[in-house]
FIVEX-254588 format. One record per residue (C-alpha): residue number from 1; x, y, z. Coordinates in steps of 0.001 Angstrom, whole numbers. Layout:
BEGIN
num / X / Y / Z
NUM / X / Y / Z
...
This chain:
BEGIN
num / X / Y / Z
1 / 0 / 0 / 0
2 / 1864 / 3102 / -1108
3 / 776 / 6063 / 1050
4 / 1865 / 9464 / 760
5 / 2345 / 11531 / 4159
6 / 2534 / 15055 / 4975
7 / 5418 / 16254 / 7021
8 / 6463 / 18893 / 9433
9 / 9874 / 20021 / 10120
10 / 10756 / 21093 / 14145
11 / 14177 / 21312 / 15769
12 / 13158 / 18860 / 18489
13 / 10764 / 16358 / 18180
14 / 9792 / 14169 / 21346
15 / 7954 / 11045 / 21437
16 / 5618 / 10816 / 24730
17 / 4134 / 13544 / 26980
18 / 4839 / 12216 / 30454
19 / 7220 / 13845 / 33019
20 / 10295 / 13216 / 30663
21 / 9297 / 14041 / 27877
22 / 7272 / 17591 / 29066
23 / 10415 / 18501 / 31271
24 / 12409 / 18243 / 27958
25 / 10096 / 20500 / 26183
26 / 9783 / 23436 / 29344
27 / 13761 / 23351 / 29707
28 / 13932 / 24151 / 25663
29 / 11725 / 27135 / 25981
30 / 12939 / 28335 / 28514
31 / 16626 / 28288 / 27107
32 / 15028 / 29360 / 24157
33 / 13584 / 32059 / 25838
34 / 16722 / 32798 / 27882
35 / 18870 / 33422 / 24861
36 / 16483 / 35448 / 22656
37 / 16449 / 32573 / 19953
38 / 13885 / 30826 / 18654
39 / 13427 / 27300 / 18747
40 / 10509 / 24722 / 17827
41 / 9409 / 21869 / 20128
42 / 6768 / 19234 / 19314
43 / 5651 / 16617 / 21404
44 / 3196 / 13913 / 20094
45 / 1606 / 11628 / 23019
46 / -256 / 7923 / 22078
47 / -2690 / 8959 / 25000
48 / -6239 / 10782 / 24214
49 / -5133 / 13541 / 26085
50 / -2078 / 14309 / 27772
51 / -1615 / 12227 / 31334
52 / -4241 / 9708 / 29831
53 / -1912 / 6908 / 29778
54 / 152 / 8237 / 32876
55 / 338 / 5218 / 35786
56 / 2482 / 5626 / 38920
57 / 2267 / 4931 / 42519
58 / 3259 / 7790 / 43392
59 / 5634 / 9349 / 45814
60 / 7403 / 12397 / 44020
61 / 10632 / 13736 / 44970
62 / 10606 / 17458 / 44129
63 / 14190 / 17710 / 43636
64 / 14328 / 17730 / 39633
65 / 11092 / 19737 / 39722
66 / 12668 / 22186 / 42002
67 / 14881 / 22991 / 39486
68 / 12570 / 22541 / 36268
69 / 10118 / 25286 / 37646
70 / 11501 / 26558 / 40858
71 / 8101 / 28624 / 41644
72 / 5976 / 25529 / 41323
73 / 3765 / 26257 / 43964
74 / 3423 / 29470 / 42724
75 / 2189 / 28338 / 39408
76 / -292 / 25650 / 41007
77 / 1524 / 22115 / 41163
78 / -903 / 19680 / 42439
79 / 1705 / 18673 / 45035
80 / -734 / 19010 / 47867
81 / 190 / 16167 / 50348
82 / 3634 / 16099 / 51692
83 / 4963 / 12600 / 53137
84 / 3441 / 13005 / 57505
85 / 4915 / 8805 / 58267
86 / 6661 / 5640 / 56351
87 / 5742 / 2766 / 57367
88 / 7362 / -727 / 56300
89 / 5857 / -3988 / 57083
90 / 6159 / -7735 / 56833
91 / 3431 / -9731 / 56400
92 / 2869 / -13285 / 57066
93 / -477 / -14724 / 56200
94 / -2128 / -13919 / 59691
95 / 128 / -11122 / 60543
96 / 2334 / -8611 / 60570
97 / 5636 / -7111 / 61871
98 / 6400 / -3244 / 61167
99 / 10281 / -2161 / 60430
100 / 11254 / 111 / 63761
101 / 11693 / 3730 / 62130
102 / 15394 / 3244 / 63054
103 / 15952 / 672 / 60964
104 / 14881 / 1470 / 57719
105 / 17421 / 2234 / 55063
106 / 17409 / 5965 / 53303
107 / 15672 / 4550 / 50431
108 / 12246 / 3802 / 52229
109 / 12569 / 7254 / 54001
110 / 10206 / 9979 / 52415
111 / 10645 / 13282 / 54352
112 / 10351 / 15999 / 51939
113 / 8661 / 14255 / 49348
114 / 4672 / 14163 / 48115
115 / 2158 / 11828 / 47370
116 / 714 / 12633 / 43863
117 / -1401 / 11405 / 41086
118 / 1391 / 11647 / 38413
119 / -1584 / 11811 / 35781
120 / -2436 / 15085 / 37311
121 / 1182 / 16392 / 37651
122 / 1841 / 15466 / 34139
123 / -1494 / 17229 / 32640
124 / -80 / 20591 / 34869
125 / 3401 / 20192 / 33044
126 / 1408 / 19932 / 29838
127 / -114 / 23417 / 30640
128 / 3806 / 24859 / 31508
129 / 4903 / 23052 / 28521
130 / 1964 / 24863 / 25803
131 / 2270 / 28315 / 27926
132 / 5855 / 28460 / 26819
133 / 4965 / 27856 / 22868
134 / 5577 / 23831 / 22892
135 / 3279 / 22359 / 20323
136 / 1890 / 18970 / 21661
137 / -288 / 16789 / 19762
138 / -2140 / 13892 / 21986
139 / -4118 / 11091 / 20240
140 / -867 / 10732 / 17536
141 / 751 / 6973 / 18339
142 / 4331 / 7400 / 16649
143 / 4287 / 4356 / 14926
144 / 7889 / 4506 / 12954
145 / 11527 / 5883 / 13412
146 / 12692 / 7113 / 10013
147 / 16196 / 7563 / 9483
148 / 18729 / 9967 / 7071
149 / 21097 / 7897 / 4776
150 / 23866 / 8289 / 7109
151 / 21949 / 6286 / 9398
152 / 20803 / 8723 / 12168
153 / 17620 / 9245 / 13067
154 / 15858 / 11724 / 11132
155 / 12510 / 11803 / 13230
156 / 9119 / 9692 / 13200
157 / 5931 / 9201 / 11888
158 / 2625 / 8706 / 13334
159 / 614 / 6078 / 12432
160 / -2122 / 5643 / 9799
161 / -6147 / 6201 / 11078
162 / -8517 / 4424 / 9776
163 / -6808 / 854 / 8798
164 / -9264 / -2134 / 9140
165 / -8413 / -4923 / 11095
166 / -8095 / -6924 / 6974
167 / -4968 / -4189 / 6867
168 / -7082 / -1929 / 4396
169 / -8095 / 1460 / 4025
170 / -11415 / 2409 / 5593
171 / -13977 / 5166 / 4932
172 / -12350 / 6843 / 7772
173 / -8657 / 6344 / 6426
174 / -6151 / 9214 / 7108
175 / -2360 / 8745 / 6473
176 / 106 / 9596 / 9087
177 / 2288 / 12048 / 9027
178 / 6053 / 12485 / 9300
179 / 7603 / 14764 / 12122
180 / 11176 / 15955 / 10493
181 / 13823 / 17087 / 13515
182 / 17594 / 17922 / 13850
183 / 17120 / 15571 / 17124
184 / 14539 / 13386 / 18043
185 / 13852 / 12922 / 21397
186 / 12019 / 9266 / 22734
187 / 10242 / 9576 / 26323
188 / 7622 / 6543 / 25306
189 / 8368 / 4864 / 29130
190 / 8917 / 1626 / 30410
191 / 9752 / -873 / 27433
192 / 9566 / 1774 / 24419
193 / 7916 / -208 / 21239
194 / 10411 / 2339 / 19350
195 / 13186 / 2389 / 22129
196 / 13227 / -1457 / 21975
197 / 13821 / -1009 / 17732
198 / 16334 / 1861 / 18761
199 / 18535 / -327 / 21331
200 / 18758 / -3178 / 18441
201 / 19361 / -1838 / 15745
202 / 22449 / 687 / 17743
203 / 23814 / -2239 / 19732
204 / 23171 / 34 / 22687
205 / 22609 / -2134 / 25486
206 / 26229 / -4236 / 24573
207 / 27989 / -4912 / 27993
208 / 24947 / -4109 / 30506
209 / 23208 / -6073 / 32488
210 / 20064 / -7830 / 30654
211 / 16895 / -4820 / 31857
212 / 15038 / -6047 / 34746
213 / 11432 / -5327 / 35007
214 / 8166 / -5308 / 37515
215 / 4522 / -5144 / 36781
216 / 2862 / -2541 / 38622
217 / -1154 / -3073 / 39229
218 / -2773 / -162 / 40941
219 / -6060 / 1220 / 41933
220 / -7709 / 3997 / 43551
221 / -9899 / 4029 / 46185
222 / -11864 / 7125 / 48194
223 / -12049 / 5275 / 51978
224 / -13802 / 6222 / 55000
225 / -12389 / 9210 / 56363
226 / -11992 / 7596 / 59579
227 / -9055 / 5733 / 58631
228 / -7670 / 8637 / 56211
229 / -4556 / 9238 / 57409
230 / -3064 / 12004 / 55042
231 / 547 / 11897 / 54172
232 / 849 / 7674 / 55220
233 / 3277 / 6189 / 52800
234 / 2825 / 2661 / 53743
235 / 5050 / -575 / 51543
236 / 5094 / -4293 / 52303
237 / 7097 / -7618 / 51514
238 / 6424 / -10684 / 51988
239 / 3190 / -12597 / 51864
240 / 1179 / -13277 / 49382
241 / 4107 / -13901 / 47349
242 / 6526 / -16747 / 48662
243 / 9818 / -15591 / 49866
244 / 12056 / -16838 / 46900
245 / 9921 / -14270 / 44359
246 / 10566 / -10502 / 44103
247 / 7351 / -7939 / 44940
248 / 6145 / -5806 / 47388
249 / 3021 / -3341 / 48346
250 / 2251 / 218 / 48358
251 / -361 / 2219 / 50213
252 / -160 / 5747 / 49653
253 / -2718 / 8130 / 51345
254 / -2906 / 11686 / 49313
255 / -5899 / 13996 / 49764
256 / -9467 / 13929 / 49715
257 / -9776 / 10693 / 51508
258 / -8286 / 9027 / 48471
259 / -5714 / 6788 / 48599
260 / -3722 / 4507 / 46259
261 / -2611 / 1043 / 46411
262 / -515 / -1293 / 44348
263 / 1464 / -4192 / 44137
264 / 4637 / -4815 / 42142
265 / 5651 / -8158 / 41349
266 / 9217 / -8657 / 39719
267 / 8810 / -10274 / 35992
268 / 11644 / -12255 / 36909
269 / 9294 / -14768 / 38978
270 / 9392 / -18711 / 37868
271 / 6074 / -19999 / 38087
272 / 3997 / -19741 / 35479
273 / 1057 / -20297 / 37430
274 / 1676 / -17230 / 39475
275 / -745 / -14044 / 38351
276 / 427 / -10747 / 39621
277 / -3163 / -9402 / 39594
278 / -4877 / -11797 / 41310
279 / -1787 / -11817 / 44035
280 / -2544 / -7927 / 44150
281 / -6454 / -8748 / 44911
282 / -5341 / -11388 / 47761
283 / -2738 / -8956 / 49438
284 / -5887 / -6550 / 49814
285 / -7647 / -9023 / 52051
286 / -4733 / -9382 / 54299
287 / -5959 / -8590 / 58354
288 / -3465 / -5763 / 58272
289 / -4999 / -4282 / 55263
290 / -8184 / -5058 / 54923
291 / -9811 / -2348 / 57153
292 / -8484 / 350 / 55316
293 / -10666 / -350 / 52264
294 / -13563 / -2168 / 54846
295 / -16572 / 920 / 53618
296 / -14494 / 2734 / 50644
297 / -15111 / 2734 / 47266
298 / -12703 / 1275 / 44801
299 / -12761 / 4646 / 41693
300 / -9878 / 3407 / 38929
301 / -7777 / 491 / 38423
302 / -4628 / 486 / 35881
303 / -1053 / -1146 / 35395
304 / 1863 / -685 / 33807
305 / 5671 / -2195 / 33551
306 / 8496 / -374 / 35498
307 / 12244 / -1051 / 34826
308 / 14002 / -1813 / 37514
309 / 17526 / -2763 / 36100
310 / 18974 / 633 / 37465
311 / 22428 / 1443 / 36401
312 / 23909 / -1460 / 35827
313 / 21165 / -2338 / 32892
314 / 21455 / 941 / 31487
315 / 21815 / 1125 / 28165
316 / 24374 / 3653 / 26001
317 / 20968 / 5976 / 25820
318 / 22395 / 8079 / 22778
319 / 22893 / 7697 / 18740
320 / 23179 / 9640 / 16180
321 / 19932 / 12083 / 15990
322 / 18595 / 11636 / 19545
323 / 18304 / 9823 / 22842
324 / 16397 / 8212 / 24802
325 / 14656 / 9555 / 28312
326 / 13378 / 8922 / 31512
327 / 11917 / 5409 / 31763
328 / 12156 / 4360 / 27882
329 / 16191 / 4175 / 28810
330 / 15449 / 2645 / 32393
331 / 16202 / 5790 / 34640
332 / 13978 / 4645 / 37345
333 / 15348 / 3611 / 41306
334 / 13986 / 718 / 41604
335 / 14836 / 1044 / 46022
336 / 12963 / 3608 / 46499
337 / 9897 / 2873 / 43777
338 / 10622 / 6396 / 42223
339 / 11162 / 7614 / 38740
340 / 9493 / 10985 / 38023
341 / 12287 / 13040 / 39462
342 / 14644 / 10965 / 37537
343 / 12419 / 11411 / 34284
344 / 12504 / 15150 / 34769
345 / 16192 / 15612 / 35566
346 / 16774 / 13478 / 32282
347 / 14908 / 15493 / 30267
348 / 16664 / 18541 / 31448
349 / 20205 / 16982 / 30686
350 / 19183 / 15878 / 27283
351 / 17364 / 19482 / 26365
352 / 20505 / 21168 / 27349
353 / 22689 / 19157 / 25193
354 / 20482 / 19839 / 22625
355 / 20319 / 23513 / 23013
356 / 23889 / 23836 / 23481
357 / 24170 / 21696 / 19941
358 / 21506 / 23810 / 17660
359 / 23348 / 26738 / 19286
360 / 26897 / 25708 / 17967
361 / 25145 / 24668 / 14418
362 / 24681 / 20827 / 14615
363 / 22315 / 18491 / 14043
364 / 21652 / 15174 / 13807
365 / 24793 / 14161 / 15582
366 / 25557 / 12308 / 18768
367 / 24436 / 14538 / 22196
368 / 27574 / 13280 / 24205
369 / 27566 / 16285 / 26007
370 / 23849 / 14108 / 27871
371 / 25874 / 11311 / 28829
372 / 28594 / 13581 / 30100
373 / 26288 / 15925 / 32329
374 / 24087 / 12795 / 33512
375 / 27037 / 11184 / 35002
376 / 28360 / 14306 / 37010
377 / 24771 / 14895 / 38139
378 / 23137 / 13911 / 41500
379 / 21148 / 11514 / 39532
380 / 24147 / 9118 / 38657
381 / 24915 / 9339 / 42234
382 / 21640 / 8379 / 43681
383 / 20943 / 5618 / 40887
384 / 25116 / 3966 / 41836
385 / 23988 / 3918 / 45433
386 / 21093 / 1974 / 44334
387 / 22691 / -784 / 41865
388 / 22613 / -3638 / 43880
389 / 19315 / -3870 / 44779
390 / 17145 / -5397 / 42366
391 / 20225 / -7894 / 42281
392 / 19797 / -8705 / 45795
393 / 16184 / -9035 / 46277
394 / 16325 / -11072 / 43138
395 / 18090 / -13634 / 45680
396 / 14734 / -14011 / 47587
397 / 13096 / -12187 / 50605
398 / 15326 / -12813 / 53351
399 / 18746 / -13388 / 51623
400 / 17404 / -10141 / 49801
401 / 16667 / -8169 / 52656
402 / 19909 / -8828 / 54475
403 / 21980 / -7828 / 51263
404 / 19747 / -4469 / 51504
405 / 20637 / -3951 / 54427
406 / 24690 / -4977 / 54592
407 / 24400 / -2293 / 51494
408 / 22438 / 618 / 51970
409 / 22553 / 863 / 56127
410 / 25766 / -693 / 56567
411 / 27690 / 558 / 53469
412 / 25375 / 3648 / 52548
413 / 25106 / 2116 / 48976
414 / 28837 / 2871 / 48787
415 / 29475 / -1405 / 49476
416 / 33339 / -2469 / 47610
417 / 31106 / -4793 / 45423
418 / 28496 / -4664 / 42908
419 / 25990 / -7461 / 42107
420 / 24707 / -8273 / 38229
421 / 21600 / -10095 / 36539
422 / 22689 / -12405 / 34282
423 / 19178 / -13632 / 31908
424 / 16312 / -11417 / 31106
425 / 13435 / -11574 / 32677
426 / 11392 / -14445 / 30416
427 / 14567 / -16364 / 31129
428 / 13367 / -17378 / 34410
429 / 10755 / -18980 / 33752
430 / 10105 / -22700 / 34526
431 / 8196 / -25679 / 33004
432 / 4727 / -25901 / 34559
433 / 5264 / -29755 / 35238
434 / 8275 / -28032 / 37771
435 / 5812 / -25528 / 39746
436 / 2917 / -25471 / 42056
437 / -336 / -24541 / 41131
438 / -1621 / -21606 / 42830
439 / -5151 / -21784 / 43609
440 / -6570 / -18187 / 43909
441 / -9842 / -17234 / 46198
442 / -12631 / -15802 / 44188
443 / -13644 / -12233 / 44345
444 / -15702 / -10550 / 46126
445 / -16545 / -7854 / 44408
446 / -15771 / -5271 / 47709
447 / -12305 / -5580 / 48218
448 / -11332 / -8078 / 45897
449 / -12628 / -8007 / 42026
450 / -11901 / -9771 / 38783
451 / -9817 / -8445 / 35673
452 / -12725 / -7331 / 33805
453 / -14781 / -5353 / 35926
454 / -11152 / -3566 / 36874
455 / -10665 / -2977 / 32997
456 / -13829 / -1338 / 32748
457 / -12949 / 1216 / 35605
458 / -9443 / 2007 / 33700
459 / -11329 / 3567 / 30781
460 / -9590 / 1659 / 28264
461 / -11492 / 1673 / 25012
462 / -9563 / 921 / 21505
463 / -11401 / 1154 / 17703
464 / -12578 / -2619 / 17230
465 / -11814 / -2397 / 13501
466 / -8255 / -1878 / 13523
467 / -5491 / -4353 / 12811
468 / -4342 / -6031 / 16931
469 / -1769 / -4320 / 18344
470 / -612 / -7750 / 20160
471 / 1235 / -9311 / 17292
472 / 2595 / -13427 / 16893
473 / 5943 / -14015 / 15050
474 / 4342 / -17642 / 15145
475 / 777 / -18304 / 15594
476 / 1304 / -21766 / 16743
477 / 3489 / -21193 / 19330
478 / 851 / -19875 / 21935
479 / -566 / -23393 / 21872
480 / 2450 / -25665 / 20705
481 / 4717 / -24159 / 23656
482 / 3366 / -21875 / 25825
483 / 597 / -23803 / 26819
484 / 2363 / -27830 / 26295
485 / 5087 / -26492 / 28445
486 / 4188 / -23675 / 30610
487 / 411 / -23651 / 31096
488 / -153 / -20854 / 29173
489 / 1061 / -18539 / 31199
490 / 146 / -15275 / 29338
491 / -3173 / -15694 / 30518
492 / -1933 / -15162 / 34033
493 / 862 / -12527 / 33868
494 / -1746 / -10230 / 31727
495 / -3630 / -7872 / 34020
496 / -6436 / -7009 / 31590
497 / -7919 / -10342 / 30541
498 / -6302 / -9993 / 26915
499 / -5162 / -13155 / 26362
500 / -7226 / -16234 / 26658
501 / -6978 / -20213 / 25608
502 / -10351 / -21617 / 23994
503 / -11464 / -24382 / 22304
504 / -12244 / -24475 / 18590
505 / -15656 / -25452 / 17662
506 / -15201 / -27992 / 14943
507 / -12602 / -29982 / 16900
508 / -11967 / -28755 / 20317
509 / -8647 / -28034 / 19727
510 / -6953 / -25129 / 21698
511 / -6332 / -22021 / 20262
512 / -4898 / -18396 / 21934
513 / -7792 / -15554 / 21910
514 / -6025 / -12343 / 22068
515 / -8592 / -9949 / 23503
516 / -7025 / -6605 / 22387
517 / -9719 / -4140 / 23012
518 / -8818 / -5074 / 27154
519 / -5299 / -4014 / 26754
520 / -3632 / -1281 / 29398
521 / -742 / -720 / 27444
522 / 1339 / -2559 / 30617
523 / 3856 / -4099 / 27948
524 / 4247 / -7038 / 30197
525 / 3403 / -9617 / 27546
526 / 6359 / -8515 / 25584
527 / 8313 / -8448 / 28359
528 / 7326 / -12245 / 29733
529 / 6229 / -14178 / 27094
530 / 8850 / -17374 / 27522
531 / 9478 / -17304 / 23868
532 / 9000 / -13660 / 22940
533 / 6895 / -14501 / 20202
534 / 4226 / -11313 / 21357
535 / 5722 / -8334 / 20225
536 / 3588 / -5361 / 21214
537 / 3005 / -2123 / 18461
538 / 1538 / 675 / 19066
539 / -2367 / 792 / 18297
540 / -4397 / 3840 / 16923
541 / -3739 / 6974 / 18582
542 / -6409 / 8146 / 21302
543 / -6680 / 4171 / 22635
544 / -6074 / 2504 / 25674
545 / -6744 / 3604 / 28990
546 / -7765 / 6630 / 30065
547 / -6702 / 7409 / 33969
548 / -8111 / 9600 / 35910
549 / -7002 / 10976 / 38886
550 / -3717 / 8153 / 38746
């Protein structure tokens, strides 16, 4: 199908409008602005509106923000709720034990910091971002890197409207268009479809550590003011996962009686019977947590992958026309379940190194001047202190735990040693003839619900007639592997219901249903999948979920 596209020509183009990605724009301007010069920004977003597809737990360290926009409060952050208590528990199936104060390492402290719905911080940098003359375009998935003849990247287009799901034009066809730039900046998050294309085809992740990821599920929940305790930061280990898997809990109280809770399961877990969701729903009926949701009202549910690799997966994040941002390189700190101020700072470092490049005349070249400033910034220092511990607690819960703590009380993350991952994440797991099923209590629909009354509540709606999103190198492999040898184990790790193993009609054979109007964008199948035969594209613009108040 030969389809001719527009295009439009900016100096920076960057692909995703979360905190990375907006941070990058603002610091532009307001060099831009500082220098008398002109210079065009676009940034094009997958999400229906900007902070649509936004999903964090979140605590937010003000640090980068502080210097992004210094009068923030000035110019109405909704950072409303400053951190009043941390509180770190273990849980055993009956009970509990809570971490003295003492005893907790600076990475589960939160003085100074703020619970947030990042959705609602990101829509407020949107609003900084336009007031300084950034163009941003929601609803536009970009689709394709294109690339000069030298081989750098020359900027991206969106993706056609209108496709059927037989791959042809519709009534309602419109072609996408190309966004030209002398640097292309990609902010997409946590396992980029266009990063992941990026790091191939530029060898950039040769001699790191193999990316380590978790699936977060999340929901929000407006509970009985009598047990509103604004300001509680709250995080579990421990049960209902068994101690030799990586996961924990978070229970964030922010304002209005609203709080938010998730659970984060490591995708480097080896049963295949084991479903993060449904380990999420069970951790809610725990005696210890229970009460807090005994009366509330359960408003949004959503989840989303999270890199937790940390320094020692992180990949050479620049090639010739652009870089790579926040999460989409794997900025996040994994210890203390933060990324937003490490997004932001990124985005700063890489928008100066491009200003300081269009300045000097250049373009489409390779922004070493990034690397260089990330790795004498606070960031590099806070994310080195931090390298062993996805390492460690990939050893189990109590081996974990006592590395933690030899590292970051005993050796203030400064230990004489560093630990490595060795496999990705699908690596890990085992043969379902090797594992215990795991037999999950059914729902009960007040503090415990099923996937697809939770993906009704995240807003998610995609076009029916489009081509999937969820692509199959091999169509038979679902069937002839997956399920043979590991019990078809997408239809666990999913959180949305997408995937599902029926019987044919004519000869009750088993086939793989890919339900792809339930996705959440999580990326988790492409991360998991045993034999990464899924290999998840972007989808119309405008679809997925739609978050509000997350």
């Amino acid at each position: 199908m030969d389809i001719q596209r527009d295009s439009m020509e900016f100096d920076i183009v960057i692909v995703g409008g979360g905190p990375a990605g907006l941070a990058a724009a603002i610091r532009l301007k307001q060099l831009a602005a500082e220098k008398g010069s002109e210079l065009s920004v676009c940034v094009i977003d997958k999400g229906s509106e900007i902070g649509a597809h936004t999903l964090s737990g979140a605590v937010m360290d003000p640090r980068a923000l502080n210097e992004l926009l210094p009068d923030w409060r000035a110019l109405g952050a909704p950072l409303h709720t400053e951190v009043s208590e941390d509180r770190f528990l273990f849980l055993s199936e009956h009970s509990s034990r809570q971490v003295p104060g003492w005893m907790l390492p600076d990475c589960f402290t939160n003085h100074g910091n703020y619970v947030v719905g990042l959705g609602n911080v990101v829509r407020w940098l949107g609003q900084q971002a336009e007031a300084l003359g950034v163009e941003i375009y929601p609803g536009f998935a970009a689709a394709e890197i294109l690339y000069r003849d030298d081989g750098s990247v020359r900027g991206v287009a969106t993706g056609n409207m209108g496709i059927g799901r037989d791959g042809e034009p519709t009534d309602n066809f419109q072609p996408g268009m190309e966004l030209l730039a002398k640097y292309t900046f990609f902010a997409e998050g946590a396992r980029g479809h266009l990063g992941r294309q990026l790091i191939a085809r530029y060898k950039l992740d040769e001699g790191r550590d193999p990316q380590s990821y978790g699936i977060g599920v999340k929901e929000l929940w407006e509970i009985d003011p009598a047990k509103f305790k604004a300001g509680l930061v709250m995080h579990t280990a421990g049960w209902p996962l068994d101690s030799a898997t990586y996961g924990g809990s978070f229970l964030y109280h922010f304002e209005d009686n609203k709080v938010t809770v998730g659970y984060v399961v490591g995708l480097n877990y080896r049963n295949p019977y084991l479903s993060p969701f449904e380990e999420f729903q069970r951790y809610k009926t725990h005696p210890s947590i229970r009460p807090f949701f005994e009366g509330g009202k359960r408003l949004s549910y959503g989840a989303r992958a999270i890199t937790a690799g940390g320094i020692n997966a992180l990949p050479k994040f620049t090639f010739p026309g652009g870089c790579m941002i926040g999460c989409e390189a794997g900025f996040l700190n994994a210890s203390r379940i933060k990324g937003s101020h490490a997004a932001i700072k990124t985005g700063m470092l890489a928008a100066e190194a491009a200003f300081e490049a269009l300045a000097a005349g250049r373009e489409a070249d390779e922004l070493n001047a990034y690397t260089e400033a990330f790795r004498a910034s606070w960031l590099y220092e806070e994310l080195h202190r931090a390298r062993n511990f996805k390492p460690a607690m990939s050893k189990g819960l109590w081996m974990g735990t006592l590395l933690v703590g030899i590292d970051q009380v005993l050796f203030r993350g400064k230990a004489p040693f560093t630990l490595h991952t060795s496999k990705p994440d699908h690596e890990y797991l085992l043969p379902a003839d090797q594992c215990q099923p795991i037999s999950y209590p059914k729902p009960d629909g007040k503090i415990s619900f099923d996937r697809l009354s939770s993906v009704f509540i995240s807003n998610t709606n995609h076009e029916e007639n489009q081509p999937a999103h969820l692509t199959l190198k091999n169509a038979a492999i679902p069937v002839d592997v997956n399920l043979a040898r590991y019990a078809g184990p997408e239809q666990r790790y999913c959180p949305a219901g997408v995937y599902e193993f029926v019987k044919n009609d004519d000869d009750g054979s088993d086939r793989l249903q890919i339900n792809a109007q339930n996705c959440v964008h999580c990326k988790t199948c492409d991360i998991k999948d045993p034999t990464q035969n899924i290999v998840w594209v972007v989808p119309e613009g405008g679809g997925g979920p739609n978050y509000s108040g997350m």
